[in-house]
N, C-alpha and C positions, 0 to 999 in steps of 0.2 A: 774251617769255621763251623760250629756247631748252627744245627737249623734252628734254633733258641737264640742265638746269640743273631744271627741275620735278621732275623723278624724284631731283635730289639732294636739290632741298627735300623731297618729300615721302617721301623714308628717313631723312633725320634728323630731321624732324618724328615720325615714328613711335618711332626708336630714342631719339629723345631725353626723350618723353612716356612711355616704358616704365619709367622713372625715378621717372617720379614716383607709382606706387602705392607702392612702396620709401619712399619720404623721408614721405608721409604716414600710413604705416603706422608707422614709426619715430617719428614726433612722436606719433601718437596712445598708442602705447602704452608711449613711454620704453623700449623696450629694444632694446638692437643688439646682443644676447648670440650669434646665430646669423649674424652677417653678420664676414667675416673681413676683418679688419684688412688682413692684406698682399694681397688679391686688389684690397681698394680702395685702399690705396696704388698700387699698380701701374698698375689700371685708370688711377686720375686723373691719374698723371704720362703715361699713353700718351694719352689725352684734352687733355692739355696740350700735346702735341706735334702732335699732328695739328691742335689749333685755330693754333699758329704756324705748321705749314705751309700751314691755309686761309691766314692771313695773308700768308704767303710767294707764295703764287699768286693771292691778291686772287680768291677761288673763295666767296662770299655765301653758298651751302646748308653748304658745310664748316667756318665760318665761326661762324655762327648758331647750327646744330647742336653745334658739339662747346663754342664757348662757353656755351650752356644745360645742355648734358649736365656738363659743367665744374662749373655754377654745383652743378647735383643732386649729384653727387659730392662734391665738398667740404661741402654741408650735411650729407651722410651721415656723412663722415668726421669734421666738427665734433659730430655725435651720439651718433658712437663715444667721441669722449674726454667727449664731459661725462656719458655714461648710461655709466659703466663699473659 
């Protein structure tokens, strides 16, 4: 494995596991009254875009990463609408 390709896995390993105190914070306690709708809108569509450009460059850390950070986002955002 190339030393580029490790340092990319292991930042999206980190930024994408930063996520998940968030999302199980949110399940435990049912409320998303303090997390804003349009910052996570936005976030996840720019999350969306950068995992089709891993796609686009066939790049495995970019890839990995932003589709788990993807997966964390969108459970958020589906916690938003059903804990309104």
């Amino acid at each position: 494995m190339k030393l580029v390709s490790l340092f990319g896995l292991i930042g999206g390993t980190f930024t994408t596991i930063s996520f998940l105190p968030q999302v199980i914070q949110v399940w435990k306690t049912r409320s998303t009254k303090d997390i804003s709708l349009g910052m996570f809108v936005l976030f996840t569509i720019g999350v969306l875009f950068w995992l089709v450009y891993g796609l686009m460059i066939k790049e495995w850390p970019v890839i990995i990463a932003n589709g788990m950070t993807l997966i964390f986002a969108c459970t958020i955002l589906v916690f938003k609408a059903i804990y309104k």
